[in-house]
C-alpha positions in Angstrom: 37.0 75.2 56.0 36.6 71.8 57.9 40.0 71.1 59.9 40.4 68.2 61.9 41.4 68.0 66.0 44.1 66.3 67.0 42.4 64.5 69.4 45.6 63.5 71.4 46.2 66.7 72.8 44.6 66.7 76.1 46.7 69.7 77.2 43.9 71.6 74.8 41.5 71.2 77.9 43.1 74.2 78.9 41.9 75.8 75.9 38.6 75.3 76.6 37.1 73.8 80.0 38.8 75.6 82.8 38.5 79.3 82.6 35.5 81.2 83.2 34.3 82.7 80.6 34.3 86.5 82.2 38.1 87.5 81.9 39.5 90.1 81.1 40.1 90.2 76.9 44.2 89.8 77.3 43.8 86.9 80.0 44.0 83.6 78.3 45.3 80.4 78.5 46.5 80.1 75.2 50.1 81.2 75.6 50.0 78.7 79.3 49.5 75.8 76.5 52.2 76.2 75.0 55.0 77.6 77.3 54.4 74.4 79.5 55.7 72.0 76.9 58.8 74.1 76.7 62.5 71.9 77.7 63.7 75.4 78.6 61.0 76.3 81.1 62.7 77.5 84.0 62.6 74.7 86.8 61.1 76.6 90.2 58.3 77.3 87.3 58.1 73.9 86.4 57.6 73.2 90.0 54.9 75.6 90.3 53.2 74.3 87.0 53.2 70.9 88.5 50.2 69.6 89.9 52.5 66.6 91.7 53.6 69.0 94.0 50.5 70.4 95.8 47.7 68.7 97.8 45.5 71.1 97.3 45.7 75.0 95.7 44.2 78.1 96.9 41.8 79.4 94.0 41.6 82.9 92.7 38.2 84.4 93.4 36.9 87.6 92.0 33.3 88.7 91.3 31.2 90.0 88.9 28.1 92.1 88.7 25.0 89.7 88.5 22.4 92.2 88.7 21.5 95.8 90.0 22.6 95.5 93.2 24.0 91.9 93.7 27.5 90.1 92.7 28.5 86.9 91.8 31.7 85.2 92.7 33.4 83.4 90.3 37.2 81.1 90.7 40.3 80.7 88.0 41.7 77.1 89.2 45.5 77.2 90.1 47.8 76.2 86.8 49.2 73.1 88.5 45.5 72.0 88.8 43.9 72.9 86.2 47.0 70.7 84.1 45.7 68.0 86.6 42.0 68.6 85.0 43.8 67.7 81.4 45.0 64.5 82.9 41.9 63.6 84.4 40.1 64.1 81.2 42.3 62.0 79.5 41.4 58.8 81.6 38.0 59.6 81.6 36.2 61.5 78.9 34.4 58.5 77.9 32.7 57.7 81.1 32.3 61.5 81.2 30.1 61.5 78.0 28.0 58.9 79.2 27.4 60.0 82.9 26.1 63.3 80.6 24.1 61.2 78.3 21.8 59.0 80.5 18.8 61.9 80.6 16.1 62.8 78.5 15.6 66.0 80.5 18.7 68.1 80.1 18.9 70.8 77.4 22.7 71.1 77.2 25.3 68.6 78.1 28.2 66.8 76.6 27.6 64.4 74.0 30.6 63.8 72.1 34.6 64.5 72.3 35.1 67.5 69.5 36.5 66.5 66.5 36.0 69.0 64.1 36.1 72.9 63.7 35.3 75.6 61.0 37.6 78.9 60.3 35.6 81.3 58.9 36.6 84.9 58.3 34.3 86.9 60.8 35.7 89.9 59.6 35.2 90.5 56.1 32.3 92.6 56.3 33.6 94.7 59.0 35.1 98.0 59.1 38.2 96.8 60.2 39.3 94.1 57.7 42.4 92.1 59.2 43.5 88.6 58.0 42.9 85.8 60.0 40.0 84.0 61.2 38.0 82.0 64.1 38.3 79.0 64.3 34.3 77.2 64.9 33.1 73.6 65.3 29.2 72.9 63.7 28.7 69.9 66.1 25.8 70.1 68.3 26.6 73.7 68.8 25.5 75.9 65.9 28.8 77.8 66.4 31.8 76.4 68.7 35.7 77.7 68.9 38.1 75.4 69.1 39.5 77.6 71.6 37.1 79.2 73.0 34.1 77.1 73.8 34.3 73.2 74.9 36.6 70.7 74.7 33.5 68.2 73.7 30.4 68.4 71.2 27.8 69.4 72.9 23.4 69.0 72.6 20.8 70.4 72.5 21.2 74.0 73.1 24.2 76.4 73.2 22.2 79.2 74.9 18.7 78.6 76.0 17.0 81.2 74.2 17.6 78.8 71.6 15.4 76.5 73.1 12.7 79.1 73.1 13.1 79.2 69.1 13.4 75.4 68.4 10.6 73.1 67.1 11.1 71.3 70.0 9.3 74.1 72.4 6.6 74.5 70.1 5.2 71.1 70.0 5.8 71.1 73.7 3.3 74.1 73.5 0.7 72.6 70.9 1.0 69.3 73.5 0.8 70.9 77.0 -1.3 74.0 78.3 0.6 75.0 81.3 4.3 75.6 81.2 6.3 76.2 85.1 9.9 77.7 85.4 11.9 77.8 88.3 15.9 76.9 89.3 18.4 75.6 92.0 18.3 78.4 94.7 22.6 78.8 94.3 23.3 75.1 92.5 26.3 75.1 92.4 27.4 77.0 95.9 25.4 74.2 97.6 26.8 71.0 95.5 28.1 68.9 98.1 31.5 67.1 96.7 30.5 63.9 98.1 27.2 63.9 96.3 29.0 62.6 92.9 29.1 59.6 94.3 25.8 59.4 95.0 25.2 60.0 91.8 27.3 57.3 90.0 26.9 54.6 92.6 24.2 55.5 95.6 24.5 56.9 98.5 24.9 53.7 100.9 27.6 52.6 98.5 29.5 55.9 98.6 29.5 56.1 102.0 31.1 52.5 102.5 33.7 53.0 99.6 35.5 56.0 99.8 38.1 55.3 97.3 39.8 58.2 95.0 40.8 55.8 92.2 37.2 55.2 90.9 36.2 57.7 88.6 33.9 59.5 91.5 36.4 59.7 93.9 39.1 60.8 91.9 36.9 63.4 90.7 35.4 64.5 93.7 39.4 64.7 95.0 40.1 66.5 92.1 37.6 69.1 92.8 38.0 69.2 96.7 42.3 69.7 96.4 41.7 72.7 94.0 39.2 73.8 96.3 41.5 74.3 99.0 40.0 71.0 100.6 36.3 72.0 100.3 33.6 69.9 100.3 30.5 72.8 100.0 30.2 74.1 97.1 32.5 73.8 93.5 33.5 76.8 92.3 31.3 78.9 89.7 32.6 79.6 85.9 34.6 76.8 84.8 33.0 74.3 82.3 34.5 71.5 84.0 32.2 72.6 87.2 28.8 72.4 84.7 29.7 68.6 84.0 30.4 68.5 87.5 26.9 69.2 88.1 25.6 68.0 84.7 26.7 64.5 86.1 24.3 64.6 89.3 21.3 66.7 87.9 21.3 63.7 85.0 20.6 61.0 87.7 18.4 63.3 89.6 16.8 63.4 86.7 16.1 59.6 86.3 15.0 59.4 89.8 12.1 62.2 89.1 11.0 60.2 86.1 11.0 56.8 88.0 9.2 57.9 91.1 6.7 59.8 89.2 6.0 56.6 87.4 6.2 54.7 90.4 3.9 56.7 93.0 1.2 58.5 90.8 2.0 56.8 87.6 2.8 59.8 85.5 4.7 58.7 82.3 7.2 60.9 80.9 6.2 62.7 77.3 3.3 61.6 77.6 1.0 63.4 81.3 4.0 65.8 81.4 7.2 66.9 80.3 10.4 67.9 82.1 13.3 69.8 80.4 16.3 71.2 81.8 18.9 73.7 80.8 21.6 73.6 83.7 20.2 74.7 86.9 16.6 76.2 85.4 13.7 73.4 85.3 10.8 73.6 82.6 7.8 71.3 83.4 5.0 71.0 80.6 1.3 69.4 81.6 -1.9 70.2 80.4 -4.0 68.5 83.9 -2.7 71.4 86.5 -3.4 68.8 89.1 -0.6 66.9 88.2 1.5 70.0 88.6 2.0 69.6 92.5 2.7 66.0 92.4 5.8 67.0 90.2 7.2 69.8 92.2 7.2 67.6 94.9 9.2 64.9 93.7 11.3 67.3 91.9 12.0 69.0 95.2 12.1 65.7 97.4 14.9 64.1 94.9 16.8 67.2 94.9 16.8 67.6 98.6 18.3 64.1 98.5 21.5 66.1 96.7 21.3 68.8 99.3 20.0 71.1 96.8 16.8 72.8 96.8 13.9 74.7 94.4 14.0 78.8 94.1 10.3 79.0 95.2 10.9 82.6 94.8 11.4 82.7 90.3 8.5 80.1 89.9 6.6 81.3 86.9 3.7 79.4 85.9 2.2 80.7 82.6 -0.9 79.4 80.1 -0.7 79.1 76.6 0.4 81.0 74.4 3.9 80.6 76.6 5.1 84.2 76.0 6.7 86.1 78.2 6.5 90.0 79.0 10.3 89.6 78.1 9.8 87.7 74.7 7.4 90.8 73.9 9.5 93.6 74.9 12.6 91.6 72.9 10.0 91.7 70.1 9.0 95.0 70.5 12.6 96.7 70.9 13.3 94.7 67.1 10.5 97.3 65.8 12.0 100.6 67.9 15.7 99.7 66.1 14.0 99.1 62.8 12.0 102.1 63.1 15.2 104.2 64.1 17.2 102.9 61.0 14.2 103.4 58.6 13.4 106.8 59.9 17.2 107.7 59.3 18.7 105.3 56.2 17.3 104.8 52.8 17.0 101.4 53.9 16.3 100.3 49.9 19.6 102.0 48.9 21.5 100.5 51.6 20.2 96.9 50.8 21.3 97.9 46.7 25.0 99.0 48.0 25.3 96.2 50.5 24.9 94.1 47.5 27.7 96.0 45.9 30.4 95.8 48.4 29.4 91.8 48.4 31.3 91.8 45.2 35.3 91.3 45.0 35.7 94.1 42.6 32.9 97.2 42.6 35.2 98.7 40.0 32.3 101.4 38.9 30.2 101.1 41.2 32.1 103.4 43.9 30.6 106.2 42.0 27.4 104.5 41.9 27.6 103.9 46.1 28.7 107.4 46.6 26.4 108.9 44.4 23.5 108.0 47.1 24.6 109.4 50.1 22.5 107.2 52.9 22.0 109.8 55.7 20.6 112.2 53.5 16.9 110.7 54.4 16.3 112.6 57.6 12.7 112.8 59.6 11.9 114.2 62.6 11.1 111.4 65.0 14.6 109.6 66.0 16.4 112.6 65.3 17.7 112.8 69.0 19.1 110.4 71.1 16.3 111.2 73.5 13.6 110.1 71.5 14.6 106.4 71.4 16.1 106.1 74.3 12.4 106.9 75.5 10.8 104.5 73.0 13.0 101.8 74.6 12.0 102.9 78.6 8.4 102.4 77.5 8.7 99.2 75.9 10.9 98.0 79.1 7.9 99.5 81.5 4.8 98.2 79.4 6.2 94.5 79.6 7.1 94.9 83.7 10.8 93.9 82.8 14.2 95.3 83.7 17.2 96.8 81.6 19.2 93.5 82.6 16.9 91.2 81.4 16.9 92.6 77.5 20.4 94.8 77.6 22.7 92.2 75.8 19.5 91.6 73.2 19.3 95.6 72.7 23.0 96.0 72.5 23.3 93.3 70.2 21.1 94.1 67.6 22.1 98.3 67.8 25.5 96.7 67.2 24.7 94.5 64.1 22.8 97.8 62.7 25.4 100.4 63.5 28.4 98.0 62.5 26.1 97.4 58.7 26.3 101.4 58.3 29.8 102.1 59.1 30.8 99.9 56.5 28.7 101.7 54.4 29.5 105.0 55.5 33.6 104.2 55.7 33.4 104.2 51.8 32.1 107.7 51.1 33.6 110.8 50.0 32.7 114.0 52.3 32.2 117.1 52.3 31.5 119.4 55.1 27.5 118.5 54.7 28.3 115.1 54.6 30.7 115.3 57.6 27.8 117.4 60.0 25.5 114.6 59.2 27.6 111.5 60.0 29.1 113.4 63.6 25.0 113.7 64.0 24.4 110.1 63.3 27.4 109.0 65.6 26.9 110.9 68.1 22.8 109.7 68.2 23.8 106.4 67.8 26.6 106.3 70.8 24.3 108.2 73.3 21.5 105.3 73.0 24.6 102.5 73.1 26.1 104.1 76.5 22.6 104.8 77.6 22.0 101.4 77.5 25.3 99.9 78.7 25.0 102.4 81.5 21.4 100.7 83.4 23.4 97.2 83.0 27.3 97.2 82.9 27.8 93.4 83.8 30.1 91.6 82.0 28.2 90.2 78.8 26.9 93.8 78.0 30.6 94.9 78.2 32.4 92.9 75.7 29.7 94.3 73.8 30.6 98.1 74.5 34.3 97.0 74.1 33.4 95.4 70.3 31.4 99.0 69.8 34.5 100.9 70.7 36.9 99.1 68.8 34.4 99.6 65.9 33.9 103.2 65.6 37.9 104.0 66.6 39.0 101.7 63.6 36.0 104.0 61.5 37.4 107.3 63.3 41.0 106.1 61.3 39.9 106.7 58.1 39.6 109.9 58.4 41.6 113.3 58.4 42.0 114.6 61.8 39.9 117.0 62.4 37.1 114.4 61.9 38.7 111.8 63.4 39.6 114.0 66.9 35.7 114.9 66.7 34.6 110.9 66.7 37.2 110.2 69.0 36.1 112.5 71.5 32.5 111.6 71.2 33.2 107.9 71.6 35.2 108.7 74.7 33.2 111.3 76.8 30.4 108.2 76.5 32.6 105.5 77.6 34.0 108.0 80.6 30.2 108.8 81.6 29.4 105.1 81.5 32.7 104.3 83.2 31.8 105.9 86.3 28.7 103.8 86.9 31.5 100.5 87.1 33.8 101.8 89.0 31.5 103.4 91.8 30.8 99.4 92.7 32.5 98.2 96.1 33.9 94.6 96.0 32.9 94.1 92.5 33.2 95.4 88.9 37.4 94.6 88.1 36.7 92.8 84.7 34.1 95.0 83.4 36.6 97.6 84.4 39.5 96.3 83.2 38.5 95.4 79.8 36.8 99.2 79.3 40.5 100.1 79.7 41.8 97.5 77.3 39.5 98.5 74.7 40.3 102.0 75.3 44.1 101.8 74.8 43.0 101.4 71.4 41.8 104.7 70.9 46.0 106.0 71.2 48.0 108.5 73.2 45.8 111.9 72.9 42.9 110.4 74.4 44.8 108.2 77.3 43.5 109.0 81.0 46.0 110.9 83.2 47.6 108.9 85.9 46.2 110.4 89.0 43.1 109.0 87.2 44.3 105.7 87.7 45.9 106.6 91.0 42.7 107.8 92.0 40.6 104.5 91.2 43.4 102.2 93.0 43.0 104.2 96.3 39.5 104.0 96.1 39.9 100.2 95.7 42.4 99.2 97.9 39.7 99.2 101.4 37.5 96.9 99.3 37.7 92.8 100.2 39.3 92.2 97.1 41.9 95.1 97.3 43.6 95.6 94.2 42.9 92.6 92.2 45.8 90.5 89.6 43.0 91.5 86.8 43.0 95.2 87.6 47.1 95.3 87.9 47.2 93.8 84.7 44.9 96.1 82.8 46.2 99.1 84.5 50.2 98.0 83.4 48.5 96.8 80.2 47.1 100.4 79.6 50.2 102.7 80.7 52.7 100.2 78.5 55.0 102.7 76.1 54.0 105.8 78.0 56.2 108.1 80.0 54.4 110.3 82.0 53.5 107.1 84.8 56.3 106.7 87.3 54.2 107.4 90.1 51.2 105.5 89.3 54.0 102.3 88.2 55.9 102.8 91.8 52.5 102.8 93.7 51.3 99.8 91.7 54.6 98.0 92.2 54.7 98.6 96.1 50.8 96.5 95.6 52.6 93.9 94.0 55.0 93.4 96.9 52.5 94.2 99.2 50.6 91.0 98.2 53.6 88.7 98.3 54.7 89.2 101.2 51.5 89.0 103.0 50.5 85.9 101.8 52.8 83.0 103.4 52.0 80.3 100.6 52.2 81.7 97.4 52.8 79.2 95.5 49.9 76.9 96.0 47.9 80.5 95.6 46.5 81.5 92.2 46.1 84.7 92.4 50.1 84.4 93.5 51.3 81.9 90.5 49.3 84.2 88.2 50.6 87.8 89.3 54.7 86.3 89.6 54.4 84.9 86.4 53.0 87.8 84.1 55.0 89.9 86.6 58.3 88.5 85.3 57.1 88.9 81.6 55.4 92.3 81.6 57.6 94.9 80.2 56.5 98.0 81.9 58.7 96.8 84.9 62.1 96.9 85.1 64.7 93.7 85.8 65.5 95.5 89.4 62.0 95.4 90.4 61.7 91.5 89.1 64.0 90.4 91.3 62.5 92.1 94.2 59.4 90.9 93.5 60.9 87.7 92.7 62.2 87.1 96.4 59.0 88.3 97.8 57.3 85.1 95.8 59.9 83.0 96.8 61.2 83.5 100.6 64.7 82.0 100.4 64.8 82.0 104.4 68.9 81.7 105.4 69.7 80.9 102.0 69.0 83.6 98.9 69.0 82.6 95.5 71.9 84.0 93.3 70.9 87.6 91.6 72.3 85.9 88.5 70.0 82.7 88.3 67.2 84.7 89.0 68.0 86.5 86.5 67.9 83.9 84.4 64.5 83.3 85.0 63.3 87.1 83.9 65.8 86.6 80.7 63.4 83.6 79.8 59.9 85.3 80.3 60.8 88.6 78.5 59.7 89.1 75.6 56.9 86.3 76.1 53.2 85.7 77.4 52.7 83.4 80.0 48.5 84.2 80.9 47.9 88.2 80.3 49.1 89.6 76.9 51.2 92.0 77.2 52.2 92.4 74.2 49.1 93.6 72.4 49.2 91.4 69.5 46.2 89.7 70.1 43.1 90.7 67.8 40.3 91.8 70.2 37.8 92.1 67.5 38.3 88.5 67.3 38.6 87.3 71.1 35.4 89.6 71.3 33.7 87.6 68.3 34.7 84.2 70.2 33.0 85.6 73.0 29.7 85.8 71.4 30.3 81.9 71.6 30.4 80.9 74.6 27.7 80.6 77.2 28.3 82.6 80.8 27.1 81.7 83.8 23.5 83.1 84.2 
């Protein structure tokens, strides 16, 4: 169903252009939106919302996993700034599309202010079928949430593999014979603020005028005052940080064209090709001699920006331009296909598939469980260890690693897996039956956590979290004997997997936290002790980071409505305290504003400890705020969800599916 935007509400930037997208599943800022629009808001929160009231904010940093050994560090803007964003944006979107839409080089960028999305219901042919539905914009994206992917339309490509499968890249390989790939060493760690400028007027110019109420001052302000004053570097994750740099690679892009012209003549679609998705350069020719020329003029007009080529990913390859990666991806298709053939009458599953399709199967329920699908059983894929070994020799023939094909693998064993189960939810059993499906499930979730285990980042994870919430909501349908036996099963892979993310130092809170989100799911018998928990914080608390607002969260999130966790909530509370009172500016801190607002809403903690943690947000010095009016304050946030959901009453199949959306920073 088409539903119109309202274009009006700028405040929906919040929605979309300001988060990274590698959260935690509960952490959103869908419940911010609205709660700030509120008369009753409580005014010290008002305050703290306001962006009027700080010169610059202290972002909250956390990182990632990025690859086998290496971490990236991504940045949540403070509230009062990212509201500033929405204000921004309203003044300037226009002049924002434009600055976006000068190129003929870049492969994504904004082209257009969103004014349409789709809601679809994602989940009627899963296992799990709930009401409700996402809500998706077909506007230069294929796919795009109105909450969950841009606040504008966007070209060409939403992900660049896309790019790979368009038309586009295959007369660009009929044209050209050589094709070169290389990136920004660390684009946007070395964007230097000032550069924008540059950019939008020239260099000379800039440097003459520095006024902040031109567009390019205002937005270079805007990005050095929630930056904590920085002028190296803008912060990896938000989207508003790709237009950022969207803006200046455009009008690097124009320069490479115009000197190319200018000092070899070399015309543009015609002796070469550039394209450009973000930070990664793709430069088509067919004379190789003209190949140096262009890398040096690309380089030379990014030096210019203070930003410089990744000499060490160059990749120059002849036609055909396939990659050992694009074979293995091709190749790991035919080992899943081969696994599902070799275990399902793949002809009777297509027959019932086309059953269920139908709003009343009436008689055919007899005819579906007449033809029991796992009773075709060969030899070949009959152990997890047999594909897991099919998929190491496909990764080892094509010289690639686990990371560079896990979310491709885990993706399509998904799809296949999720097909079955709703097959195989619709069955009687008997005790034949029942041996053969624990088989299946048992083969299947070894190769998943097998996989998920040689590349945990974050992508891969919201993966194994959708996988999890998948065969729990399976596991329900049955009695429970059956359903303690796929419980079990799911769990003692998630645990084994588990310890390969929380073994990282500095690193690894979100993957972590949403294992433990998804895991809540599975209910009470299959909950981790405390000294579990108690265990991981300690083990934490000498990294960097110490005990991230993410992994308090998730940990309060998980224990909510259990009993047996008064040590592991008094050692987590005494963190809390511990990180107000050792920071002397909370409130132009993120980090800060977050924790002390979801602090004063969660309901594992009681009133007493709000107000204690209250006062050690807010030092009164001589004066203390009444117990009462503070009071006040907690009265107003219970019950309510200001950035993490406590409250649980969020689908996570469908902030999972949204994910599958959005584009992370790669």
């Amino acid at each position: 169903m088409k539903i119109k935007i309202k274009k009006g509400d700028y405040n929906r930037v919040l929605l979309t252009d300001v988060l990274p997208y590698e959260v935690p599943i509960l952490f959103s800022n869908e419940d911010f939106y609205h709660i700030i629009s509120r008369d009753d808001l409580p005014c010290e929160f008002k305050e703290l919302f306001s962006f009027e009231n700080f010169k610059t904010t202290v972002p909250y940093t956390y990182k990632i996993k990025k690859g086998q050994a290496s971490f990236r560090s991504l940045a949540i803007i403070h509230p009062a700034h990212q509201l500033k964003i929405c204000h921004f944006y309203k003044q300037y979107e226009h002049l924002i599309i434009h600055l976006c839409s000068i190129s003929d080089i870049s492969l994504r960028y904004p082209n257009k202010i969103g004014t349409y999305y789709y809601e679809k219901d994602f989940l009627k042919d899963r296992v799990r079928l709930k009401d409700g539905g996402v809500d998706l914009v077909v506007d230069g994206f294929d796919l795009q949430s109105q909450t969950a992917s841009s606040y504008f339309s966007y070209k060409k490509y939403p992900f660049l593999y896309k790019f790979y499968e368009s038309f586009e890249f295959h007369r660009l390989e009929r044209k050209y014979e050589y094709m070169v790939k290389f990136d920004i060493s660390k684009c946007f760690s070395h964007i230097y603020t000032h550069s924008l400028a540059w950019a939008v007027k020239n260099k000379k110019y800039a440097k003459e005028n520095t006024d902040s109420t031109h567009f390019e001052g205002a937005l270079d302000k805007l990005f050095r005052d929630f930056n904590h004053g920085e002028t190296n570097g803008i912060l990896i994750g938000p989207e508003v940080s790709r237009i950022y740099a969207e803006i200046i690679l455009q009008r690097i892009d124009l320069n490479i064209i115009e000197k190319l012209s200018r000092l070899f003549n070399l015309n543009f679609n015609d002796d070469y090709v550039i394209k450009r998705y973000v930070d990664d350069y793709f430069i088509f020719v067919s004379d190789e001699m003209h190949l140096s020329k262009i890398e040096m003029v690309l380089s030379s007009e990014l030096e210019h920006y203070k930003l410089y080529l990744n000499e060490s990913k160059k990749e120059t390859t002849a036609r055909p331009f396939i990659t050992g990666l694009t074979i293995a991806k091709y190749e790991l298709k035919q080992v899943i296909d081969d696994v599902y053939s070799d275990i399902v009458d793949v002809e009777s599953m297509y027959e019932i598939n086309s059953l269920i399709s139908r709003k009343n199967m009436g008689d055919d329920l007899g005819k579906i469980d007449s033809v029991f699908l796992l009773d075709k059983r060969k030899k070949k894929f009959s152990r997890a260890g047999e594909i897991i070994k099919s998929i190491k020799v496909v990764i080892k023939r094509n010289e690639i690693t686990f990371d560079q094909v896990s979310s491709y693998l885990l993706m399509a064993l998904k799809k296949k897996l999720f097909s079955l189960l709703k097959i195989l939810s619709i069955y009687s059993y008997d005790e034949k039956r029942y041996l053969k499906l624990m088989r299946f499930v048992s083969v299947q979730l070894e190769v998943i956590f097998f996989v998920y285990s040689m590349d945990n980042r974050v992508r891969p994870t919201y993966v194994a979290c959708q996988i999890i919430l998948e065969v729990n909501a399976f596991a329900e349908r049955f009695d429970d004997d059956i359903k303690e036996v796929l419980k079990k099963n799911l769990l003692d892979e998630v645990v084994l997997s588990l310890k390969n993310v929380i073994s990282y130092s500095g690193g690894g809170y979100v993957e972590f936290s949403n294992i433990l989100i998804a895991l809540k799911e599975l209910g009470g018998e299959y909950y981790f002790d405390q000294s579990y928990l108690i265990d991981f914080i300690d083990s934490k608390m000498n990294d960097s980071e110490g005990l991230s607002y993410f992994v308090i969260c998730s940990i309060l999130y998980y224990i909510h409505g259990r009993n047996d966790c008064a040590a592991l909530i008094e050692r987590v509370e005494n963190i809390i305290l511990d990180k107000f009172k050792d920071n002397a500016s909370n409130k132009n801190d993120c980090e800060m504003t977050l924790l002390i607002s979801d602090v004063l809403s969660c309901p594992v903690l009681d009133d007493k400890y709000k107000i204690k943690a209250y006062r050690a947000f807010y030092p009164s010095g001589k004066k203390a705020k009444p117990t009462d009016e503070i009071q006040r304050t907690i009265n107003f946030f219970r019950g309510k969800v200001v950035f993490f959901n406590w409250l649980g009453n969020k689908n996570l199949e469908q902030i999972l599916y949204r994910k599958e959306l959005r584009t992370p920073y790669e």
